[in-house]
Backbone as ProteinMPNN parsed JSONL, in Angstrom:
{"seq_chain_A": "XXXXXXXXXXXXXXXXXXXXXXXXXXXXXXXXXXXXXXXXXXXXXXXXXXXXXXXXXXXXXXXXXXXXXXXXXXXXX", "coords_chain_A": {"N_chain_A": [[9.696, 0.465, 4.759], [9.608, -3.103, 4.623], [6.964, -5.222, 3.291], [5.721, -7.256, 5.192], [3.913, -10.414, 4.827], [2.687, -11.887, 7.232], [1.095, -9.925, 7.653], [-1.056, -9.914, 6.297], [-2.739, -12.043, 6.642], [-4.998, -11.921, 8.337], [-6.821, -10.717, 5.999], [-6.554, -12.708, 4.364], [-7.944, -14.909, 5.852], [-10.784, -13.464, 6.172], [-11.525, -13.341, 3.898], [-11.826, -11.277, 2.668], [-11.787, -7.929, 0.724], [-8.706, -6.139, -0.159], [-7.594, -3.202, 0.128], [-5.018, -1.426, -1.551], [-3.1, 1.534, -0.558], [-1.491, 4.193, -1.406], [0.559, 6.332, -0.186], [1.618, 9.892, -1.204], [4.328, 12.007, -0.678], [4.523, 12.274, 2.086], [6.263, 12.275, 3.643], [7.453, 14.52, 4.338], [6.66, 16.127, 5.971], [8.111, 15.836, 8.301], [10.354, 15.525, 7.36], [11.331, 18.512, 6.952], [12.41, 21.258, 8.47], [10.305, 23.291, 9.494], [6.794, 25.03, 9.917], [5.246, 25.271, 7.815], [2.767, 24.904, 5.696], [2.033, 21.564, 4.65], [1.317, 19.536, 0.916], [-0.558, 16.315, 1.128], [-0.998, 13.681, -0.796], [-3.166, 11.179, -1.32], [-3.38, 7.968, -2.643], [-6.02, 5.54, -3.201], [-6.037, 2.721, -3.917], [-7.133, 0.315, -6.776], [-9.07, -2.379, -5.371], [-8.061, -5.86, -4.274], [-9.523, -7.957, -5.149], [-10.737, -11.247, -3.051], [-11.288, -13.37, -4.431], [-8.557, -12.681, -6.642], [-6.409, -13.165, -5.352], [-6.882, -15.37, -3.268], [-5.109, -17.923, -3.924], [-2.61, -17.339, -3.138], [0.178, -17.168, -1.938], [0.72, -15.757, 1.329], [2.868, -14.189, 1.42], [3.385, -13.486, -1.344], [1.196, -12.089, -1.84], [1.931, -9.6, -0.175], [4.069, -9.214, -1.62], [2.65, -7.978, -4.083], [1.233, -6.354, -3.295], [2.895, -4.114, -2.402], [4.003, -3.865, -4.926], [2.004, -2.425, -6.63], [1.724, -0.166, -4.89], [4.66, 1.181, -5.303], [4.409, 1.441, -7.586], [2.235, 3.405, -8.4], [3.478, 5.102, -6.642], [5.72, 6.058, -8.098], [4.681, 7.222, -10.259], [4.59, 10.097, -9.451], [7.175, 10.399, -8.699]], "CA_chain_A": [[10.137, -0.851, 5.154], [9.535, -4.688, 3.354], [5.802, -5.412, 3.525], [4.903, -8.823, 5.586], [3.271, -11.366, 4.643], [1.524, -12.225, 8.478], [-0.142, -8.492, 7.934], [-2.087, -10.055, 5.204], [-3.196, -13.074, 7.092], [-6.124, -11.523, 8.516], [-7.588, -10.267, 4.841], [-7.15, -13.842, 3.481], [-9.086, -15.671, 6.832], [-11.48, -12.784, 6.417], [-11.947, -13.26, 2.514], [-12.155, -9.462, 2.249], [-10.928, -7.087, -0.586], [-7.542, -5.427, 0.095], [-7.255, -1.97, -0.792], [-3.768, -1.196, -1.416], [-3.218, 2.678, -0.429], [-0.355, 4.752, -1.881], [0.763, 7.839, 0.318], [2.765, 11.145, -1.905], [4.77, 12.922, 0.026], [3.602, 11.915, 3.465], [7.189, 12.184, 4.608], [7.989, 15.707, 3.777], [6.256, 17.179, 7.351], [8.771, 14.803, 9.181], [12.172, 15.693, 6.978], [11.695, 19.966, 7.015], [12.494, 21.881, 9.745], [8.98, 24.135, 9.095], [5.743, 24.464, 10.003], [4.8, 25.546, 6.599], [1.737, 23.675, 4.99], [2.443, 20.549, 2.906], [-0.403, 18.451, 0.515], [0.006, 14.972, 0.676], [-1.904, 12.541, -1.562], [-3.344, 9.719, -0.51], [-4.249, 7.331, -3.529], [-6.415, 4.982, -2.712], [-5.672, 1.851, -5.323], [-8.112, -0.707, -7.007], [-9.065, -3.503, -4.894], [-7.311, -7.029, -4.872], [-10.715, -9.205, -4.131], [-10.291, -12.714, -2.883], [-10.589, -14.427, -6.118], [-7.87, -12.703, -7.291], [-5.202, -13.62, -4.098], [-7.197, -16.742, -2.981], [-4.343, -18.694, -4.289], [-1.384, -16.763, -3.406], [1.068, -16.701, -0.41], [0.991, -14.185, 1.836], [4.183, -13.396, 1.244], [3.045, -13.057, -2.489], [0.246, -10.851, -1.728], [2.889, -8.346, -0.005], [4.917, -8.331, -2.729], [1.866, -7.409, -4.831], [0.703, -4.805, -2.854], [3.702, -3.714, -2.855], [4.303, -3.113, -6.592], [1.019, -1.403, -6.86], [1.748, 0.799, -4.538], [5.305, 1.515, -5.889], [3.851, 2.018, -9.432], [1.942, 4.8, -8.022], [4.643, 6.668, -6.222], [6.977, 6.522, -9.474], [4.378, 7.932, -11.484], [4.454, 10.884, -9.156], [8.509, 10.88, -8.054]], "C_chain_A": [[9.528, -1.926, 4.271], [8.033, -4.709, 4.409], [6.26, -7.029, 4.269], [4.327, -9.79, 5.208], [2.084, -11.466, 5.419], [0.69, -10.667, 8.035], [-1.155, -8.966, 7.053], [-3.251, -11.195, 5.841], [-5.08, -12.79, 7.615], [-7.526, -11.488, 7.421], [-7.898, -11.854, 4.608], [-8.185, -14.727, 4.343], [-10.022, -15.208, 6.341], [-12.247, -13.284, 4.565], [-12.047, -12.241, 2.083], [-11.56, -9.126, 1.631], [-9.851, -6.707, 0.107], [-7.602, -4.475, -0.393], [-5.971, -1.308, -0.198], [-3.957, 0.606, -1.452], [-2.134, 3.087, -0.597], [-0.233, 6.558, -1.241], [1.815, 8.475, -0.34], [2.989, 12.093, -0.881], [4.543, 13.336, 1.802], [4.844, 12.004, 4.48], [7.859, 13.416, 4.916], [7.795, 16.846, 5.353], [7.455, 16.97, 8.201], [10.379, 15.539, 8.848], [12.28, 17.574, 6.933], [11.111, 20.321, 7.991], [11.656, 23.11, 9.882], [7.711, 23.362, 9.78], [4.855, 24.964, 8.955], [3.816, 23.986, 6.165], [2.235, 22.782, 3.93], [1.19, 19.57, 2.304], [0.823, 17.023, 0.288], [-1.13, 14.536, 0.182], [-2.197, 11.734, -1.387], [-4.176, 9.344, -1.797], [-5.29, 6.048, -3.179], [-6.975, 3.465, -4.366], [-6.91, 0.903, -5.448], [-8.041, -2.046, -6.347], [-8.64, -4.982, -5.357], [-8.815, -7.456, -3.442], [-10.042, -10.411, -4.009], [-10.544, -13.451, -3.822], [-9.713, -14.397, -6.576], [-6.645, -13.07, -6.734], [-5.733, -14.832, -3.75], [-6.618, -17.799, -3.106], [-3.011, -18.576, -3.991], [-1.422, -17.048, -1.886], [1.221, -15.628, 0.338], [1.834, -13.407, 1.69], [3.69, -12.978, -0.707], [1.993, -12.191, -2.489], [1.052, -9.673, -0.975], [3.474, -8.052, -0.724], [4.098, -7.768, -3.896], [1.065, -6.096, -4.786], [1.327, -3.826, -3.321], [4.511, -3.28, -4.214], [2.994, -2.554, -7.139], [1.029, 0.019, -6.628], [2.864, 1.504, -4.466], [5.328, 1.908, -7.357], [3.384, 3.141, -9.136], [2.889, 5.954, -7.857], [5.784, 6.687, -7.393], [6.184, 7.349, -10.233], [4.299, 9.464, -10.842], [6.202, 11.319, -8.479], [9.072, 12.014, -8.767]], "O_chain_A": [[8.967, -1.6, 3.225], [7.897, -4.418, 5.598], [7.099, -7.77, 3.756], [4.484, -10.204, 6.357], [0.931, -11.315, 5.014], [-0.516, -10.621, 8.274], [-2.217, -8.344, 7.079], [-4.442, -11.16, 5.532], [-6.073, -13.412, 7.239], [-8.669, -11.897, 7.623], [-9.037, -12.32, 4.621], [-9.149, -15.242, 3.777], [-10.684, -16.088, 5.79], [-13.443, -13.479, 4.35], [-12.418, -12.168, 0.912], [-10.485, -9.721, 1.554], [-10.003, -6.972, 1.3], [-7.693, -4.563, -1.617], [-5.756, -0.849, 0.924], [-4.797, 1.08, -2.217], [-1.33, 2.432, 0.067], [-0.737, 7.591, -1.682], [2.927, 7.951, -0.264], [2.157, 12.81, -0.325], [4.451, 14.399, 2.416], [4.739, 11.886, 5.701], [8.796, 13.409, 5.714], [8.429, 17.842, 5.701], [7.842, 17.944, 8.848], [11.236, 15.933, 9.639], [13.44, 17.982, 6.878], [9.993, 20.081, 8.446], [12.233, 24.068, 10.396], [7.47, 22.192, 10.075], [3.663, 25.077, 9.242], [3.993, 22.77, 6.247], [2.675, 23.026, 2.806], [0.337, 19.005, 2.989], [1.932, 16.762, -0.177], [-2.215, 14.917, 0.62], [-1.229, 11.014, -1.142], [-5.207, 9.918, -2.148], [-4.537, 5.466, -2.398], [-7.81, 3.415, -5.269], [-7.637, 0.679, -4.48], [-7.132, -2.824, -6.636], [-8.788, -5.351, -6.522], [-9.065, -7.405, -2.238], [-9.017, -10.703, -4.627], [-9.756, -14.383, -3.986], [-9.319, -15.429, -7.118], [-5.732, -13.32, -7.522], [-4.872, -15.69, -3.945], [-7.147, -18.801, -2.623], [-2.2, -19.413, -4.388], [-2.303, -17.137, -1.031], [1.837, -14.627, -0.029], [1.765, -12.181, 1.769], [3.867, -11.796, -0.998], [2.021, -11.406, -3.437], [0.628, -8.577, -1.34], [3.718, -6.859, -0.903], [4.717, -7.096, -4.722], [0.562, -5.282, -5.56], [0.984, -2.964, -4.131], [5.447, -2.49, -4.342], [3.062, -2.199, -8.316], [0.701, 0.98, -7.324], [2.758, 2.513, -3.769], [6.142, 2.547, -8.024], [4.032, 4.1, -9.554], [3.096, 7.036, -8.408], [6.696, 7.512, -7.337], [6.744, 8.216, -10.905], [3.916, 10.269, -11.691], [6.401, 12.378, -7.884], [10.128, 12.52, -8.388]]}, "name": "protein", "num_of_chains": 1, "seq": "XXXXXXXXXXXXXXXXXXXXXXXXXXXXXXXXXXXXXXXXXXXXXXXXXXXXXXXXXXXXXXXXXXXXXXXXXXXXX"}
């Protein structure tokens, strides 16, 4: 689904880092009709400190997350 904006609201009050997290294959248990083992990946991306969003819209910090953590899952589609 489209990231939020308000989900960010918290981080920027807070001043705290964001760490954007990129799940591979996390949907794969859900779509086969098995109970065969599956690995999922969980990347865990370089922090966006508050210096570097401190200026931005929330809605611009979702869409930034958001292409972090779509860069990831392409380099693994």
């Amino acid at each position: 689904g489209e990231f939020k904006g308000g989900s960010f609201k918290s981080a920027t009050k807070a001043k705290c880092p964001i760490v954007p997290v990129a799940l591979i294959d996390s949907f794969k248990p859900f779509d086969t009709n098995t109970i065969s083992p599956v690995t999922v990946q969980v990347h865990f991306l370089k922090p966006m400190y508050y210096e570097e969003y401190k200026d931005m819209k929330t809605t611009e910090i979702a869409a930034e997350v958001k292409r972090r953590i779509e860069e990831v899952i392409g380099q693994y589609a």
